[in-house]
N, C-alpha and C positions, 0 to 999 in steps of 0.2 A: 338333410345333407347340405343344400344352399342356404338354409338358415345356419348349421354350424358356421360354413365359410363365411357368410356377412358377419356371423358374432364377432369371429378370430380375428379377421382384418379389421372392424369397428376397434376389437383389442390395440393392435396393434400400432393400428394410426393415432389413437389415442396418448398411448408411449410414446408415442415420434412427436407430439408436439403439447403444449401445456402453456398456458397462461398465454398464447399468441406466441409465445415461444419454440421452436422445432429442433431435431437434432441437426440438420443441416444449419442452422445458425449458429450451433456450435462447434461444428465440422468446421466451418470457412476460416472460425478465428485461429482457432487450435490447429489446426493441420492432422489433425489426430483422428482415429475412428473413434466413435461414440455404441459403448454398448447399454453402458448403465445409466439410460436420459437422467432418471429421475432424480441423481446424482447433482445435474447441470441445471435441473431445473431448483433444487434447493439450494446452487450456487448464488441461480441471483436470487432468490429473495432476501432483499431487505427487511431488515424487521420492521419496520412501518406496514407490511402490506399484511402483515399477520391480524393484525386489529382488524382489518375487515374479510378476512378468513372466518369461514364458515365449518372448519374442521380444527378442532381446539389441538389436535394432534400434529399441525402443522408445524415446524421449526425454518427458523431461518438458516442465512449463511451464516452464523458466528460460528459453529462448530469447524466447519468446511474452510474457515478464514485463519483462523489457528492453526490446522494441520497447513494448510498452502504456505501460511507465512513461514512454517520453520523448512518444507521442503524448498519454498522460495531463498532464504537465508545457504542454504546447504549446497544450493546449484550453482549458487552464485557465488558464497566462499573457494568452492572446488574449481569455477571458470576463472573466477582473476588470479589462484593460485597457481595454475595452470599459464596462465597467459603471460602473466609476469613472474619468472622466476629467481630473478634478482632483485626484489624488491621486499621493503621489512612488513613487518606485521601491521607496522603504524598506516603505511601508503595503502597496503589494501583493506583495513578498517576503515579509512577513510573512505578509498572507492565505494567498497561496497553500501557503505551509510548514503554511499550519493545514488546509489541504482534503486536501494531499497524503501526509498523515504516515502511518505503518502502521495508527494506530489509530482517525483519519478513514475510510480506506478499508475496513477490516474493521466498524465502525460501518454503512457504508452497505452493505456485500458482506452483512451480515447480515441489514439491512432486506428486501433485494430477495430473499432464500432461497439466496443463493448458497451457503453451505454443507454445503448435503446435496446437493449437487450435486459437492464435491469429492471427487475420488477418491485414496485413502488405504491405505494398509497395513493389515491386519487389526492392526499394534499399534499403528500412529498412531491408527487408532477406536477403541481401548481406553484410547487417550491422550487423548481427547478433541480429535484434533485436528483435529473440524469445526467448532470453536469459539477454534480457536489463533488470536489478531491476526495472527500474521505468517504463517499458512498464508492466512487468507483475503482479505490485503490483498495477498498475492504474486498469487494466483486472480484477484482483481478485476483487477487491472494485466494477466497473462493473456489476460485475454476481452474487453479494450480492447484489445489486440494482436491478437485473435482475430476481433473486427470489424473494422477494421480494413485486415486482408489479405484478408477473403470479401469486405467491400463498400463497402470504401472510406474516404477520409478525413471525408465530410460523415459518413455514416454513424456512426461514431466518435465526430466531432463532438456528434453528435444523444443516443449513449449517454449519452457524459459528463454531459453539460449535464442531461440529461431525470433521470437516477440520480441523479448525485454532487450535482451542483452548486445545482441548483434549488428542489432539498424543502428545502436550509438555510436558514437565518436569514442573512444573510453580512453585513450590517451589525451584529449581534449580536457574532456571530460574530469580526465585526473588534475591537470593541469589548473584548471578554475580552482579559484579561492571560495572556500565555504561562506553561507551568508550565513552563522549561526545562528544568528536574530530571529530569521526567517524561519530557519530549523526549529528552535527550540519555539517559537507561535505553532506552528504547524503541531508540534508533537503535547502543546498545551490543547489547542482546539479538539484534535482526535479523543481527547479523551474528559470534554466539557470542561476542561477547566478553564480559568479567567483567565486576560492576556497578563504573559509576563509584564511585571514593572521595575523600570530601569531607576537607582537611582543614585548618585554620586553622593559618596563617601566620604571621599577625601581627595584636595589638591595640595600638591606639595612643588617647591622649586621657585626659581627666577623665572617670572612672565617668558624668557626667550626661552626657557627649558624644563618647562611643567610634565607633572608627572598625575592622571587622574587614576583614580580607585573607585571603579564602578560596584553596587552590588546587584544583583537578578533575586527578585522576590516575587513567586509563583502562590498563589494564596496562603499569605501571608508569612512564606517560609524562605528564609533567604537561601539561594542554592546555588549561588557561583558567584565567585568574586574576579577583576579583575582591572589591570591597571593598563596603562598605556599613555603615550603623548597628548588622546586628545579624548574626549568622550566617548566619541564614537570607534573609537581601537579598542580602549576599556572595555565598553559595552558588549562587542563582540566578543572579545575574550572572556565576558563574564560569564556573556548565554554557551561558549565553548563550554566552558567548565561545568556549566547547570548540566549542560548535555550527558558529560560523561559520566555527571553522580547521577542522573535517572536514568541512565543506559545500565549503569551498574549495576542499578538497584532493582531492575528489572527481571 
């Protein structure tokens, strides 16, 4: 009989914590009860840490980071639509591109301690990569995917909004001019490819009223064009337009 009780509680502590990792650490972020750990615990794994896994049956968060991302996209469509209701299609596309980017979400994954909670290869931590944007903004998307499926969509709901959404400024926030530049590296790196390269096309006009024609070429493919007073208006507008044909295309 005390041997069953040591087995079942040995069980069960076991479930409560995994890789140094426990449910109460993922209690404090989320606000949320935790019943399905093991859920949260395939959140954070990175896939680096899979190579030295010892059960070939192991998977990472990439599955858990695609359901998060589109419930994360969904909460947060419904919250700016919601909040702003006189505003066009264009303004909260906008918004929402600035809450959802790699480096908004690793921003706020940092705030809440997400970080030392992801779990990493001994040479991704020598890489520093509890501090990587796109390690911790894949993890955040993850553990929205990971609420989720233990409890539910309001639950989710409640994440998003209470973390992501609510500590911002979002009138601020809307108000900032886009760095596209910035955007469109970030959205080349997430996904290994080489940095965008900028390069002028064409100038046209009298020296006091020039007109430049930038173009954006992403391995080896030109994908937004764009003109303006000066190179760098051009530029910007070029990596805009790159944006909106890979958002498309997506």
């Amino acid at each position: 009989m005390f041997e069953f009780l040591r087995r079942s509680l040995s069980r069960l502590l076991t479930t409560r914590r995994s890789h140094g990792l426990s449910a109460e650490d993922i209690r404090r972020i989320t606000g949320e009860p935790v019943e399905r750990f093991e859920l949260y615990v395939q959140a954070m794994k990175h896939r680096s840490i899979l190579r030295d896994a010892s059960d070939p049956s192991e998977d990472s968060n990439e599955r858990l980071e695609f359901l998060g991302d589109a419930v994360l996209g969904l909460v947060t469509a419904e919250y700016l639509y919601l909040r702003y209701p006189d505003e066009d299609e264009g303004f909260l596309t906008r918004l929402r591109a600035k809450l959802v980017n790699a480096r908004a979400l690793a921003i706020r994954a940092d705030a809440v301690g997400l970080g030392r909670l992801v779990l990493l290869s001994d040479n991704m931590k020598q890489a520093r990569g509890h501090s990587n944007m796109n390690i911790l903004s894949d993890a955040m998307e993850a553990l929205i995917g990971a609420v989720y499926l233990d409890q539910g969509a309001d639950a989710a709901r409640r994440f998003v909004e209470s973390r992501l959404l609510e500590p911002l400024d979002l009138d601020s926030l809307a108000s900032r001019e886009d760095n596209h530049k910035s955007l469109l590296l970030e959205y080349a790196q997430a996904r290994g490819w080489p940095q965008p390269r900028y390069e002028v096309a064409g100038e046209e006009g009298p020296g006091h009223d020039r007109e430049f024609t930038v173009h954006v070429v992403i391995r080896d493919e030109p994908l937004g064009e764009g003109t303006g007073p000066s190179k760098k208006i051009a530029g910007q507008r070029a990596a805009a337009a790159a944006l909106r044909a890979l958002r498309n295309a997506d």
